[in-house]
C-alpha positions in Angstrom: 106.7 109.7 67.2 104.0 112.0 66.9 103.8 113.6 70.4 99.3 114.1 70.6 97.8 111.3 71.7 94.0 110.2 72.7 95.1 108.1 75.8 98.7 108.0 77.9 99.4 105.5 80.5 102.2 106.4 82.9 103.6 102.8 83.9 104.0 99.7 81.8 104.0 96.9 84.8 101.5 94.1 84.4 98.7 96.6 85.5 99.2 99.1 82.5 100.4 96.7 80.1 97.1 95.0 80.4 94.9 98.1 80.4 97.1 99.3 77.0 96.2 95.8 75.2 92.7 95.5 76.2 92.6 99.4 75.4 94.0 98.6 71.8 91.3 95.6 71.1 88.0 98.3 71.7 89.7 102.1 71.3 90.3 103.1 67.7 92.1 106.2 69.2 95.9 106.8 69.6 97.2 105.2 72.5 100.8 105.6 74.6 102.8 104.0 77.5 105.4 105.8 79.2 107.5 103.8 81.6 110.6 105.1 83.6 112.7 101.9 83.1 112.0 98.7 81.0 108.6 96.3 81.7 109.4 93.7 84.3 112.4 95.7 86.1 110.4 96.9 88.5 107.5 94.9 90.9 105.7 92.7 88.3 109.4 91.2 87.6 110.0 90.9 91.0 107.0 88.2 92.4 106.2 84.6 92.7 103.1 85.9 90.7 100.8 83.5 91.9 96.9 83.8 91.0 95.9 83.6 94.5 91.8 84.1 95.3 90.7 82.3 98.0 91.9 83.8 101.3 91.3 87.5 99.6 88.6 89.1 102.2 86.4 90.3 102.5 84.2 88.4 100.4 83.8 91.2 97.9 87.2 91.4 97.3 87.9 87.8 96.7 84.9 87.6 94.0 86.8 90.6 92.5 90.1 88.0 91.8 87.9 85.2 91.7 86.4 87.0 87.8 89.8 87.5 87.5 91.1 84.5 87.6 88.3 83.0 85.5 89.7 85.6 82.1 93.2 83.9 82.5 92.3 81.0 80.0 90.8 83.1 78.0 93.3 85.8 77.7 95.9 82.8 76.7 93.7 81.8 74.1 94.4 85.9 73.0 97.6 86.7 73.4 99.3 83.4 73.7 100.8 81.4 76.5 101.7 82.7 79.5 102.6 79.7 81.8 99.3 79.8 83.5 98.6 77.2 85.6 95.2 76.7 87.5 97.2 74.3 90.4 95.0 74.6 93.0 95.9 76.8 96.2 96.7 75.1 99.5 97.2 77.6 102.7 98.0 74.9 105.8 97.4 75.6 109.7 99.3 74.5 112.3 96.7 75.4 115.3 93.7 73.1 116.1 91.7 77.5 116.9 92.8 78.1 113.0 90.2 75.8 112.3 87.3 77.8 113.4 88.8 80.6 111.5 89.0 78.6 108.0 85.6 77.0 108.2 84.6 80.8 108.8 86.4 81.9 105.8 84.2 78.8 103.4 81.6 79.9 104.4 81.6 83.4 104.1 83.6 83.0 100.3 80.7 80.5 99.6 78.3 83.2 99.0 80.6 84.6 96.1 81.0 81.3 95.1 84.4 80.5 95.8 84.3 77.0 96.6 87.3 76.2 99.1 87.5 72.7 101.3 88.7 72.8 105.0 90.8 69.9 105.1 91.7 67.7 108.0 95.9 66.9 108.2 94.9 63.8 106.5 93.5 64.6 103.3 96.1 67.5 102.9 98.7 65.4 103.6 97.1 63.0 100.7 96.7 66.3 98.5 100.0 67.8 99.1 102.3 64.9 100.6 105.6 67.0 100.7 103.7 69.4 103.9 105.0 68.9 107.3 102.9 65.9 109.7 102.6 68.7 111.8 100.7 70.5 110.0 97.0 70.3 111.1 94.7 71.3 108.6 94.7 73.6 105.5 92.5 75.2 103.0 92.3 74.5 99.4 90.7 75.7 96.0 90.7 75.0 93.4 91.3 78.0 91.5 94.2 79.0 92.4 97.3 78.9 90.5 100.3 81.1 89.1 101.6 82.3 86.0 105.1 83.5 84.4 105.0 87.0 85.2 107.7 88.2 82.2 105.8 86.1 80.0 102.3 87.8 80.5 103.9 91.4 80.1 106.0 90.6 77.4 102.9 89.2 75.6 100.5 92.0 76.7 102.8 94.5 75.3 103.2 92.6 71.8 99.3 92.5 71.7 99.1 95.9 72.4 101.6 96.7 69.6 100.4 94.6 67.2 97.3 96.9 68.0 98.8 100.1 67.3 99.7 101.5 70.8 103.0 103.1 71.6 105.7 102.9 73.9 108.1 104.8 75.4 110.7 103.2 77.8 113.6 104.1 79.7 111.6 107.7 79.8 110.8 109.4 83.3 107.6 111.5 83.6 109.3 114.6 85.5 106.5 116.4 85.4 102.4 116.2 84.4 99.9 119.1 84.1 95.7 119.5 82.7 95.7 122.6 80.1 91.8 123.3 79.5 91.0 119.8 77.9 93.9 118.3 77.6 96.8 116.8 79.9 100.8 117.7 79.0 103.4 114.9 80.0 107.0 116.2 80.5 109.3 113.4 80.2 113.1 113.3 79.5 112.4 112.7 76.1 109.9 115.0 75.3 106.5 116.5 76.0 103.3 114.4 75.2 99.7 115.6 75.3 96.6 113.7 75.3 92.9 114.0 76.8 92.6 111.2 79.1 95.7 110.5 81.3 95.9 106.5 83.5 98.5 106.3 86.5 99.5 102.6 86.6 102.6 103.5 87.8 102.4 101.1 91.2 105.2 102.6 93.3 105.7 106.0 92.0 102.3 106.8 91.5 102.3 108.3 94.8 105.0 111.0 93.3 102.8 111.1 89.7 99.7 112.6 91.8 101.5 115.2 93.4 102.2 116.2 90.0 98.8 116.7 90.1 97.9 118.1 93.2 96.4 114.8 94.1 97.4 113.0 96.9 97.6 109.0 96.0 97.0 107.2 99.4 100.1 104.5 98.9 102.8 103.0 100.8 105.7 101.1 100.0 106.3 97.4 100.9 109.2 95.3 100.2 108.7 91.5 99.9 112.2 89.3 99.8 111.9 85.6 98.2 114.5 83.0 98.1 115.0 80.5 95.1 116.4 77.1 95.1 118.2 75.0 92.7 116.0 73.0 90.7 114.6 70.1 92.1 112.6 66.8 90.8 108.6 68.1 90.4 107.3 67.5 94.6 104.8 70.1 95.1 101.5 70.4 93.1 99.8 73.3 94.1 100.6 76.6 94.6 100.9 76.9 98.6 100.4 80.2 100.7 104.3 81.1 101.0 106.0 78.9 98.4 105.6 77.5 94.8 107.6 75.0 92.7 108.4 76.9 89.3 108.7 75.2 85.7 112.0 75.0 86.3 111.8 73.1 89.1 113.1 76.1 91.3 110.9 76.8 94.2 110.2 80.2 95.1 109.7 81.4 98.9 108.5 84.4 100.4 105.5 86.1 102.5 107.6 89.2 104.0 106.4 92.7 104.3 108.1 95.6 105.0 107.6 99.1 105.0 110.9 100.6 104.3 110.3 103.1 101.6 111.6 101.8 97.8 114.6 99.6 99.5 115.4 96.7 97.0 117.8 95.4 99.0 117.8 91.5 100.7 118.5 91.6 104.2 119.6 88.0 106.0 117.5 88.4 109.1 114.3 88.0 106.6 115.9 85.3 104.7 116.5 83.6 107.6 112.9 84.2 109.0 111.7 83.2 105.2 114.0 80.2 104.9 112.2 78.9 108.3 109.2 79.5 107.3 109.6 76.9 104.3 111.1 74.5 105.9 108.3 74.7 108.5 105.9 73.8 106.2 107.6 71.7 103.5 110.5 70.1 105.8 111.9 68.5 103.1 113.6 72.1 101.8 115.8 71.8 104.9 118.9 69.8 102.8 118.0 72.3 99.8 120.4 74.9 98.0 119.5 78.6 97.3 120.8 79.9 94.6 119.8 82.8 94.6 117.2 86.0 96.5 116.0 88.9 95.3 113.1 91.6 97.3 110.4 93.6 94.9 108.6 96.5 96.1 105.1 96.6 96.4 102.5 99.3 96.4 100.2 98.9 98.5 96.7 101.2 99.6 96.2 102.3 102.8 93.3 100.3 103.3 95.0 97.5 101.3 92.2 97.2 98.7 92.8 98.4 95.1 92.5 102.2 94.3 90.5 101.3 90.7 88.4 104.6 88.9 88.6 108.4 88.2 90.8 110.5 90.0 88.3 112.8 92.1 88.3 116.5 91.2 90.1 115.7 87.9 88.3 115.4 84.6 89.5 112.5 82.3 92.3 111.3 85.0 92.4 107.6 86.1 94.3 105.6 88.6 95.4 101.6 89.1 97.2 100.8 91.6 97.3 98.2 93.6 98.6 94.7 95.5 97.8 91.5 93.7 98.7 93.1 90.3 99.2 89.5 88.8 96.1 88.3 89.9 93.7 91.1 89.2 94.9 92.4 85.4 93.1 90.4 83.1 90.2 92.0 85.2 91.4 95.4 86.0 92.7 95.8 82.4 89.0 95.2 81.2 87.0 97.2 83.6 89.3 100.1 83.1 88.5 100.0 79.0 85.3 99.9 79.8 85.4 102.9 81.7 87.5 105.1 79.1 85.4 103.8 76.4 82.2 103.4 77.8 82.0 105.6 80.9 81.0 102.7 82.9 82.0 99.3 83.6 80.1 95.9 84.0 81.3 95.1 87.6 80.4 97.9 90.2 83.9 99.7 91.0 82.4 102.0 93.9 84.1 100.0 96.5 87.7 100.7 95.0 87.1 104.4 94.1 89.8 107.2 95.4 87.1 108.8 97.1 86.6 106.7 99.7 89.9 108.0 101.1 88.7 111.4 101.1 88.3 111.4 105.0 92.2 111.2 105.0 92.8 114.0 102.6 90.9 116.4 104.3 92.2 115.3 107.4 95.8 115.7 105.5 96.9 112.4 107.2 98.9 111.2 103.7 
């Protein structure tokens, strides 16, 4: 492997596996991924990975996963199927106040146009019959769905090397460095150079920008999700908690907990998780798990996506950010346009780094 390259990407999840493909369709240059581990062992392989717009505020973010979600039938007619399914997305209420609150959030996502329907226990009941009676109300959209997570990295990745780019797995960065006009990446298996340098690293990017002298304003946050044995088709849409797989397993989960990179599955949020479901689908009571598993992941301080050049760093780049699933087709795009064509076709000043710099002066990170 010849060790110069035009582009690296430190972290080969479903954010810099899409950058690398949509980087290989426009950039004629030599391109590499460096991941510590394997694609899909880390967060993007641990997610219900739902394609989930319309209750993303503010307004600005949702239309930001909203053009998101509109490249996903696209991008299968690219790279080939990835399970994507546009189910529709149903978030119920159970308080009669929540009402006010959902016909606040149509209208305000109307003037992206997200179109979502504030539904009366009734007509969700008639949308999605397996909800509880006690639900009521909900919102819906219609363009929400989900998508097999390993199937949509796996095929990025085979895009990207049908394309020419590189990858090196199973390879730490342990350290990173700029030399005049050029960045040196010290991994276990070697040092690579190349002019621009992307963190896509989602959890350790944090420990990639110290590398750097550049604080990355991150936290960690574990989400656990139960599975069930597979069941007879019941549920249609993707609902705010739970989904019904392929497979007829249905996947649960909504937790979030800041406890550092902790993988672990602890019963107390099963248990709280496992309520939840039953809750709102109170048929899951007489159900089997079969299985849990928890997936870090990163989120910004702010909780929007960190998107753009690294501030005080020439040719650096950043990507990190919650919603992975839902924002790469999108993310992957703007960020080619940006390396290639120093500026992108959706204004990204809103997710800049720099908007943080309060909190770096302040040295609160």
């Amino acid at each position: 492997m010849n060790n110069n390259y035009d582009v690296i990407i430190v972290g080969c999840g479903v954010i810099g596996s899409s950058i690398a493909y949509h980087l290989s369709e426009r950039q004629k240059h030599r391109v590499l991924v460096i991941d510590k581990g394997f694609p899909l062992s880390g967060t993007s392989g641990a997610t219900q990975a739902w394609v989930w717009v319309h209750s993303k505020t503010p307004s600005w973010y949702g239309e930001l996963s909203m053009y998101s979600a509109e490249l996903y039938p696209f991008l299968e007619r690219k790279i080939g199927d990835v399970e994507y399914k546009r189910t529709g997305g149903i978030a119920p209420f159970f308080h009669e106040e929540d009402r006010k609150n959902a016909e606040q959030l149509a209208e305000s996502q109307a003037e992206v146009g997200i179109d979502i329907d504030v539904l009366s226990r009734e007509a969700a009941l008639k949308k999605e019959p397996a909800l509880s009676p006690e639900i009521v109300g909900a919102t819906f959209s219609s363009i929400d769905g989900n998508v097999n997570p390993f199937r949509l990295v796996e095929l990025y990745i085979k895009a990207a090397k049908k394309l020419g780019v590189d990858f090196s797995f199973y390879n730490p960065v342990v350290n990173m460095k700029k030399q005049t006009d050029q960045y040196i990446i010290e991994t276990k298996k070697g040092e690579f150079r190349a002019h621009k340098v992307i963190i896509a690293a989602g959890p350790w990017s944090k420990e990639l920008g110290d590398m750097l002298d550049i604080q990355v304003p991150i936290k960690q946050v574990r989400g656990q999700i139960l599975v069930t044995e597979p069941l007879a088709p019941f549920l249609k849409h993707t609902i705010g908690g739970l989904r019904q797989a392929d497979n007829g397993e249905v996947l649960i989960g909504y937790s979030k907990e800041e406890v550092g990179y902790d993988k672990r599955s602890t019963v107390d949020v099963l248990q709280e998780t496992a309520n939840m479901a039953i809750h709102m689908v109170p048929s899951l009571a007489n159900v089997n798990v079969v299985r849990c598993f928890a997936g870090i992941r990163v989120m910004p301080l702010d909780e929007y996506p960190i998107i753009g050049e690294i501030p005080q760093l020439d040719n650096a780049y950043i990507a990190v950010m919650h919603s992975g699933i839902t924002l790469s087709p999108l993310v992957g795009t703007l960020m080619t346009e940006l390396i290639v064509d120093g500026e992108t076709s959706i204004d990204l000043n809103r997710y800049h780094m720099g908007r943080f710099s309060h909190l770096l002066r302040n040295k609160m990170l």
